[in-house]
C-alpha positions as CSV (number, residue, x, y, z in Angstrom):
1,X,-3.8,-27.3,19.2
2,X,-4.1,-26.1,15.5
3,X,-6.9,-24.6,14.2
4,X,-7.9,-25.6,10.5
5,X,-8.6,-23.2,7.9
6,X,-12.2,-22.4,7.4
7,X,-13.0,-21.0,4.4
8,X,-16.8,-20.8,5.6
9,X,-19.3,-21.6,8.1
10,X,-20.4,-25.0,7.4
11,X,-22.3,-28.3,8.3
12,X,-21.9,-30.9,10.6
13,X,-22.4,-33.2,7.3
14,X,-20.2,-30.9,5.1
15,X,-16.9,-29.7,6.6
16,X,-14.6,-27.5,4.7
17,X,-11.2,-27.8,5.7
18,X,-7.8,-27.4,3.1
19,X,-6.0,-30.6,2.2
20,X,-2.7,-31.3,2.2
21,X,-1.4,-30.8,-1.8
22,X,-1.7,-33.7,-4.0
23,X,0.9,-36.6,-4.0
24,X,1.9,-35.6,-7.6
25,X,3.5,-31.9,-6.7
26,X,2.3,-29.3,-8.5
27,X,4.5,-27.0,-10.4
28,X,2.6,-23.2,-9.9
29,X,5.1,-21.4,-12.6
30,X,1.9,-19.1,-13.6
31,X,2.5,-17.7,-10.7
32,X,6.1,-16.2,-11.7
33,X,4.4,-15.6,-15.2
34,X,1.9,-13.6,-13.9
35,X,4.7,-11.6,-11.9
36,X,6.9,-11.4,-14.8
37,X,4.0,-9.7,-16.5
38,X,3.1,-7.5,-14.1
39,X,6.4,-5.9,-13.4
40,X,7.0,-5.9,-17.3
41,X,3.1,-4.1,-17.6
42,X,4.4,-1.3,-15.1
43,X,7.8,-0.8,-16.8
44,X,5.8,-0.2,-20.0
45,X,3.4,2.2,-18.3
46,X,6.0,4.2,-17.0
47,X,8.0,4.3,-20.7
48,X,4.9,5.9,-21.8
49,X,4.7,7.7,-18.8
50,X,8.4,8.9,-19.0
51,X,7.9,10.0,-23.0
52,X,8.3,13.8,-23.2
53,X,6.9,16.4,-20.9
54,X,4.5,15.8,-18.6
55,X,1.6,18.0,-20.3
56,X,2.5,16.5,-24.2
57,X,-0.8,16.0,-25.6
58,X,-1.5,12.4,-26.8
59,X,-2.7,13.8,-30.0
60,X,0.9,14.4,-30.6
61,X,1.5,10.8,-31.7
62,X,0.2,9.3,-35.0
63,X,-3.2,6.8,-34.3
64,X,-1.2,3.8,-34.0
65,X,1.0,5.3,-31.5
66,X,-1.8,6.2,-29.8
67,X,-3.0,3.1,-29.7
68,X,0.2,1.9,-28.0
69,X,0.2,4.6,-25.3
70,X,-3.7,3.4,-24.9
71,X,-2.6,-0.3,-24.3
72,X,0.0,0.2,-21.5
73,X,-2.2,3.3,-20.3
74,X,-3.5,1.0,-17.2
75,X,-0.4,0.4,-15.0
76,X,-1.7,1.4,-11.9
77,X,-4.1,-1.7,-11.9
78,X,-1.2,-4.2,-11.9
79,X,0.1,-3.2,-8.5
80,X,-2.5,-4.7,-7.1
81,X,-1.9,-7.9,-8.7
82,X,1.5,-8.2,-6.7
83,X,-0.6,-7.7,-2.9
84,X,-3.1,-10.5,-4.5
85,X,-0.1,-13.1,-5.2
86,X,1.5,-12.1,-2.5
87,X,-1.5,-13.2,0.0
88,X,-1.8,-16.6,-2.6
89,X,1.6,-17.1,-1.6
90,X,2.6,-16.5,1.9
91,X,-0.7,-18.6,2.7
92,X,0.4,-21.8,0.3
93,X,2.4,-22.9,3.5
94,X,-0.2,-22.7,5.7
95,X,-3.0,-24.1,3.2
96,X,-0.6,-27.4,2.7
97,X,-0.1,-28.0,5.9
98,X,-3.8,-27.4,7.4
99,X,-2.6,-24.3,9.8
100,X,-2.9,-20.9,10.7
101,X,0.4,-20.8,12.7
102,X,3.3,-19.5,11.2
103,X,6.4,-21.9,11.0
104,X,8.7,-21.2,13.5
105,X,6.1,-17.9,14.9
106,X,6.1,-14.5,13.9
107,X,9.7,-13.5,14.8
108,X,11.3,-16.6,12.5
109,X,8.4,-15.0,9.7
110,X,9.4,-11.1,9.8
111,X,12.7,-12.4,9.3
112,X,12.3,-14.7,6.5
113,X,10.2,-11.5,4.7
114,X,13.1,-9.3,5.7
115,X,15.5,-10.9,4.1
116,X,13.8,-11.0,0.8
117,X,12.3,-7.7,0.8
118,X,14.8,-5.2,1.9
119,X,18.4,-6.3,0.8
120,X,17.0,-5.5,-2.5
121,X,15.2,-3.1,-1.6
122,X,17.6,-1.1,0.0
123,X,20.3,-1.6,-2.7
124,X,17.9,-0.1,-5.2
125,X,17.1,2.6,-2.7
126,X,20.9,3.8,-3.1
127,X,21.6,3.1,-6.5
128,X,18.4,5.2,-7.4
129,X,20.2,8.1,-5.3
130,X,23.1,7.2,-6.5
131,X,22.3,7.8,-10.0
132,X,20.5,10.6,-9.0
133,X,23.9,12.6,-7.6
134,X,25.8,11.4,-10.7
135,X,23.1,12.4,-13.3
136,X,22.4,16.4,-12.9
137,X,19.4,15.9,-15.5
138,X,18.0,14.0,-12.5
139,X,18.4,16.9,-9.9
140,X,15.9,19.6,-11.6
141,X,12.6,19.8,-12.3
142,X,11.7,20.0,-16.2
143,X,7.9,19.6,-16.8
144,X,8.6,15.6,-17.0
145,X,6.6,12.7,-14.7
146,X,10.5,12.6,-12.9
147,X,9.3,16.1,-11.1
148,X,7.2,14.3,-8.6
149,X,10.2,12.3,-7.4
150,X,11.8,15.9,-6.6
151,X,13.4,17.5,-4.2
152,X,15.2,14.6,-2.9
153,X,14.8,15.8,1.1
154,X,17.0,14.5,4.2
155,X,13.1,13.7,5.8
156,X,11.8,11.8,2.1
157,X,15.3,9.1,2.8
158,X,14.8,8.3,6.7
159,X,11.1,8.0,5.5
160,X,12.2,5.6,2.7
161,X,14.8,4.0,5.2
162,X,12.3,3.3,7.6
163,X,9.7,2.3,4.7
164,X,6.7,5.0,6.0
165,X,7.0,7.0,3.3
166,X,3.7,6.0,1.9
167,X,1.8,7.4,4.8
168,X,2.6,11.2,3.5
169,X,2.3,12.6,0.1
170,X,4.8,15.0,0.1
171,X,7.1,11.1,0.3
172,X,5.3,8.8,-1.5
173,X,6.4,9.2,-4.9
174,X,10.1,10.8,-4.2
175,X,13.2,8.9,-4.9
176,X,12.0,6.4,-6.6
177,X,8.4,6.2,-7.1
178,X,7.1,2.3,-7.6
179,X,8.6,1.8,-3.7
180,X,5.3,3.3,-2.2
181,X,4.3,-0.1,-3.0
182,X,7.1,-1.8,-1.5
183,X,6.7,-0.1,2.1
184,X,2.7,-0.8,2.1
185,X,3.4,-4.6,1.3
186,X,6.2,-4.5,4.4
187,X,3.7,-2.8,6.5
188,X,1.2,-5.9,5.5
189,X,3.4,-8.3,6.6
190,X,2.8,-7.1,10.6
191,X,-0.5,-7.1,10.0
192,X,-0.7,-10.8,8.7
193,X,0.1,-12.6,11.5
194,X,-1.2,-9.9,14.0
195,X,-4.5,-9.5,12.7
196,X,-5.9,-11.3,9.7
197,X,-4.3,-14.8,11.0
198,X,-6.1,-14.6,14.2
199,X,-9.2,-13.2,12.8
200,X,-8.8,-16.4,10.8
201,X,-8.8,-18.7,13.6
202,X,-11.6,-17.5,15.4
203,X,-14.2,-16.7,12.4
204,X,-13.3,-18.1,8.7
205,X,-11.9,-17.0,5.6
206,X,-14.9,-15.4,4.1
207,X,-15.4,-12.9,7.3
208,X,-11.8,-12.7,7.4
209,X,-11.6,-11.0,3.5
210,X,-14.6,-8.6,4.8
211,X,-12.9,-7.2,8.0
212,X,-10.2,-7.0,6.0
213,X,-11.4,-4.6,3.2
214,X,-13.4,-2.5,6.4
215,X,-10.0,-2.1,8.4
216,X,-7.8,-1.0,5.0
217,X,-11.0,1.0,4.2
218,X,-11.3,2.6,7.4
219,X,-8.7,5.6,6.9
220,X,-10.4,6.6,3.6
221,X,-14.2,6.7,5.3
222,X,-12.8,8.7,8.6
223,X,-9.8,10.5,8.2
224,X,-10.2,13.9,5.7
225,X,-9.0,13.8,2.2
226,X,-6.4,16.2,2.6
227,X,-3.8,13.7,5.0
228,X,-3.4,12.0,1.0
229,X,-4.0,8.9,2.8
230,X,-5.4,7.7,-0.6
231,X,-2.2,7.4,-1.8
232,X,-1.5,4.7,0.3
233,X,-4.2,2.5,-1.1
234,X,-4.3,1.0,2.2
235,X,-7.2,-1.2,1.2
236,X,-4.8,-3.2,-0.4
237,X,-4.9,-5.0,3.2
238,X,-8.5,-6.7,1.5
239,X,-6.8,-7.6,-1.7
240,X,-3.7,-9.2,0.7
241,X,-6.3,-11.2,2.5
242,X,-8.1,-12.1,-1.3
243,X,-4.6,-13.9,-1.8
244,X,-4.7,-15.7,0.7
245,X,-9.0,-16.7,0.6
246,X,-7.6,-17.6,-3.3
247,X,-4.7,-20.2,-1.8
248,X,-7.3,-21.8,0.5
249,X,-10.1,-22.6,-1.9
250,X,-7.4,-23.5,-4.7
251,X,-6.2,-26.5,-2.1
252,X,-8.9,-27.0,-0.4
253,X,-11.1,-31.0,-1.3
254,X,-13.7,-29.3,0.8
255,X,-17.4,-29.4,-0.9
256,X,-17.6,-25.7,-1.1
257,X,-14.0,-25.3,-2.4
258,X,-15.1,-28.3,-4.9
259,X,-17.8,-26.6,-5.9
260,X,-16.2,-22.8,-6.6
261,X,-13.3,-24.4,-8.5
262,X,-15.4,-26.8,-11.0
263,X,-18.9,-25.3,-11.2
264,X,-19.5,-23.5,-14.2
265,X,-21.5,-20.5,-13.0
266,X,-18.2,-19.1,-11.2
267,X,-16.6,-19.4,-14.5
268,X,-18.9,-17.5,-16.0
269,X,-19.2,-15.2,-12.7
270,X,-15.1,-14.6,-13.0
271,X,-15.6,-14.0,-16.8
272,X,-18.3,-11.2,-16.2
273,X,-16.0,-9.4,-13.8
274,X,-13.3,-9.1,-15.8
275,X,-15.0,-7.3,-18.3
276,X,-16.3,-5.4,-15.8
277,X,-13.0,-4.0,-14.7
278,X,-11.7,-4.2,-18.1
279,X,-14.7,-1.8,-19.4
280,X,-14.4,0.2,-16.6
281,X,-10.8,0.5,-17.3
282,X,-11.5,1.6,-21.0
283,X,-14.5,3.5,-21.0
284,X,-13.3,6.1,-18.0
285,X,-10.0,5.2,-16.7
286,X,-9.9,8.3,-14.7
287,X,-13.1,8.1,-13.0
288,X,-12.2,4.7,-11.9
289,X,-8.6,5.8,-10.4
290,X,-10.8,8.4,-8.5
291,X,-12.7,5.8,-6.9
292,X,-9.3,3.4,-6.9
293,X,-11.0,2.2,-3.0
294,X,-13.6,0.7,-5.0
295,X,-12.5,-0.9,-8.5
296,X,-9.1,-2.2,-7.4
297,X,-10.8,-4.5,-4.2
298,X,-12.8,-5.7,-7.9
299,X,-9.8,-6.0,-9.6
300,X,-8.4,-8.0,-7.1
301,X,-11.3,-10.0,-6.7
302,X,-10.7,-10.7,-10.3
303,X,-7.1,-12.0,-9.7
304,X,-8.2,-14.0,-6.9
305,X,-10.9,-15.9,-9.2
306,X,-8.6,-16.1,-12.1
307,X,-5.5,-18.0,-9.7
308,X,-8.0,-19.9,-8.3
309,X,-9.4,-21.4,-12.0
310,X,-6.0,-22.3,-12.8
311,X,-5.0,-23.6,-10.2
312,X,-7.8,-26.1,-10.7
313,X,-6.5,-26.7,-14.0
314,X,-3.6,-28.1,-13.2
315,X,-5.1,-30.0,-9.9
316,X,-7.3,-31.8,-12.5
317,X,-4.5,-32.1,-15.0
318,X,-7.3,-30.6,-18.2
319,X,-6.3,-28.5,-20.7
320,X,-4.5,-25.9,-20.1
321,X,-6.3,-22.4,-21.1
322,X,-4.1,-19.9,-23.5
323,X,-4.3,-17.4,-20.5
324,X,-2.0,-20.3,-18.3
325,X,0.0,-21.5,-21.3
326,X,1.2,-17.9,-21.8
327,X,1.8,-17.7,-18.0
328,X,4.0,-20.8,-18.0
329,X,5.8,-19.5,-21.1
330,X,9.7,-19.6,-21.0
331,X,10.2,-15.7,-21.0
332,X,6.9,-14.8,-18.3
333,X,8.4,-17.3,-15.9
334,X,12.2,-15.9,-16.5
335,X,11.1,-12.9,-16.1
336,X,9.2,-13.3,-12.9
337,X,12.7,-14.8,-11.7
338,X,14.0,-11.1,-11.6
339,X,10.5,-9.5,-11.5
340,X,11.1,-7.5,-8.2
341,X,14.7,-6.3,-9.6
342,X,12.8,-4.9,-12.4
343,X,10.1,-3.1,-10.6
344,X,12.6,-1.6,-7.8
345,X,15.6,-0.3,-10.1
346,X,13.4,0.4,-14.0
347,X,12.1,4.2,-13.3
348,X,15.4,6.3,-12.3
349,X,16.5,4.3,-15.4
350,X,13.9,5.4,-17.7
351,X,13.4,9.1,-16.5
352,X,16.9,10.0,-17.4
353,X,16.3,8.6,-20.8
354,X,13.5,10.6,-21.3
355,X,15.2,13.8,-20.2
356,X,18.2,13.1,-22.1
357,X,16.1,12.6,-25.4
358,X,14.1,15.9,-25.0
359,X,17.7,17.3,-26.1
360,X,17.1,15.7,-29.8
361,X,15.0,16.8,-32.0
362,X,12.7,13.8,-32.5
363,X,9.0,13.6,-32.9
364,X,6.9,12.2,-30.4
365,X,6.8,8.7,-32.1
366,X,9.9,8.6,-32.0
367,X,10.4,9.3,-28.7
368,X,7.7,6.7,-27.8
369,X,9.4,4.3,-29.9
370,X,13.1,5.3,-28.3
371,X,11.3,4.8,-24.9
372,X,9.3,1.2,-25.5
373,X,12.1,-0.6,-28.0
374,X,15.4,0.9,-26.2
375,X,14.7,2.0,-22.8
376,X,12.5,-0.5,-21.1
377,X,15.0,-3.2,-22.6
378,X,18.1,-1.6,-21.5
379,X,16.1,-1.0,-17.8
380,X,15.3,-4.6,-17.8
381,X,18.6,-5.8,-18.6
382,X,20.0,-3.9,-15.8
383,X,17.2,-5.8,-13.6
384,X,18.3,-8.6,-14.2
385,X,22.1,-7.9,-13.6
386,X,21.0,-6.4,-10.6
387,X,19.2,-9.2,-9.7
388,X,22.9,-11.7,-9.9
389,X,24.5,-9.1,-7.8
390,X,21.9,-8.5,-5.0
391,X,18.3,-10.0,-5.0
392,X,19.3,-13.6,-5.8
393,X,22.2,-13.5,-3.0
394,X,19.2,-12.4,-0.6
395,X,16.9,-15.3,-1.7
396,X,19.6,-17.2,-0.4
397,X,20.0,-15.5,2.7
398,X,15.9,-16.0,3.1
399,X,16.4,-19.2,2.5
400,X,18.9,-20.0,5.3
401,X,16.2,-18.0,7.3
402,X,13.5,-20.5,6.9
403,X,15.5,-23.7,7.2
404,X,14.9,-23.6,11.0
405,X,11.0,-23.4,10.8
């Protein structure tokens, strides 16, 4: 017997349960925009990152180059907008179809993310080493950001093989450093159906969010500092679960779901926390990635509210805000096609840029500008080639996968 979704407790007179999705199928291309974004933020954050050495003083640019470096200073921040959508999305299935059971169980699942997580995932792993071998700029240390991806150890590939090199920091950031991110997100996809799913069945989706953020918080509160579990952000469980709380009230005709989606004071509620986190972000960025276990469950709350409000935009078919017309714009969307292409393959890409520009005698603006207007482009258009030769092949491997279930 299936157990509805619950998003939380309610009354006899009042129940809350998710509907199937409207007749009238709803296109949800803001969610590829917001991808497409993200991955483009992070490849803009690490150009900056990437121009010069390590220790150049940002005083070194001119004041509107400064400006720039300010404006793609917050990458960081967009990771966790990836665990958020991925929770929206791998709960969509089970929101439409009034379930907490996986289609075909959790064997048919793992195999469905497998097949669109590490085909790709795997291919950039060697093509980053690859490049690597072939690129001696790659192999030494030089005072750049690329020194923290250094010494490429026999230990730092089974890690990355195995996807558990997030859980030590002498791994995390080696190779290829956005993949931390990658193994976490595999690592969330046991947890999913072994724990938050049946947490969901027995309790609701409010409680579910809360244990949630305790169990990812857990290892920060208990375990000492110096194990770098921190690095992990392994709180991103919470935001995970957020994703999927956002799916639920998004297609849920429940009164409480009614209620979140259309009444103005959570408008105004999701308003005030963005400028929260954005204040935050701007007044002291590095106090805030300090206390990352605390601001980025906010920031993901954030994300959460803001899929949820347009996703009742286009439920009620009213105008659409700028924020979801620039989502559903023709490039976001394209680029959220190839989105994980660009966040695997982008840094090797740009490091040995940066390194090979430190050779000419250019000021730091230029540098800057070589770094934003040639090698993020050049980076993204090797995404996207990389994305005809492997990614898209293992979308269609997944989706042979699922045709069972």
């Amino acid at each position: 017997m299936q157990r509805s979704i619950q998003l939380a407790p309610t009354h006899d007179d009042a129940p809350s349960v998710v509907a199937a999705i409207p007749p009238q199928r709803l296109r949800l291309d803001m969610l590829d925009g917001l991808r497409g974004l993200a991955a483009l933020y992070v490849a803009l954050f690490h150009a900056v990152l990437y121009s010069g050495y390590a220790n150049t003083p940002r005083d070194a640019l001119s004041a509107p180059m400064q400006l720039v470096a300010f404006l793609f200073d917050y990458g960081t921040y967009a990771v966790p907008v990836f665990i958020v959508l991925s929770g929206f999305c791998l709960m969509l299935p089970l929101v439409q179809r009034n379930t907490t059971e996986l289609p075909g169980g959790f064997a048919a699942f793992v195999r469905r993310r497998a097949w669109r997580i590490l085909p790709p995932y795997y291919a950039a792993l060697l093509l980053a080493l690859g490049v690597i071998a072939l690129a001696p700029a790659l192999q030494t240390p030089q005072g750049t950001a690329w020194d923290t991806k250094l010494p490429i150890t026999l230990d730092a590939v089974v890690a990355h093989l195995l996807l558990i090199h997030n859980l030590r920091p002498d791994w995390i950031f080696r190779i290829d450093g956005p993949m931390w991110s990658v193994s976490v997100e595999w690592q969330i996809y046991f947890l999913f159906p072994a724990i938050l799913l049946p947490i969901l069945r027995r309790t609701n989706m409010a409680l579910t969010v809360v244990a949630a953020l305790a169990l990812g918080l857990l290892p920060h509160l208990l375990l000492p500092a110096s194990m770098g579990l921190d690095d992990s952000h392994l709180w991103f469980l919470g935001l995970f679960a957020m994703g999927m709380a956002g799916a639920a009230i998004a297609f849920s005709d429940g009164p409480r779901a009614l209620a979140y989606r259309t009444q103005a004071r959570w408008r105004w509620l999701n308003i005030a926390l963005t400028l929260v986190v954005l204040g935050g972000l701007v007044w002291n960025h590095s106090w805030m990635d300090w206390h990352a276990y605390l601001f980025e469950p906010l920031a993901g709350l954030v994300v959460m509210h803001w899929l949820v409000r347009f996703t009742a935009m286009l439920r009620s078919g009213a105008a659409r805000s700028a924020g979801l017309r620039l989502l559903e714009s023709r490039v976001l969307v394209g680029l959220g096609g190839f989105s994980y292409s660009l966040y695997l393959i982008h840094n090797p890409i740009q490091a040995l840029f940066n390194l090979e520009s430190l050779r000419l005698p250019i000021s730091a603006d230029a540098r800057l500008a070589l770094m934003l207007g040639v090698a993020t482009p050049f980076s993204i258009g090797c995404a996207y080639v990389f994305y005809l030769l492997v990614e898209r092949r293992a979308v269609r491997m997944k989706e042979r996968a699922a045709r069972p279930a």
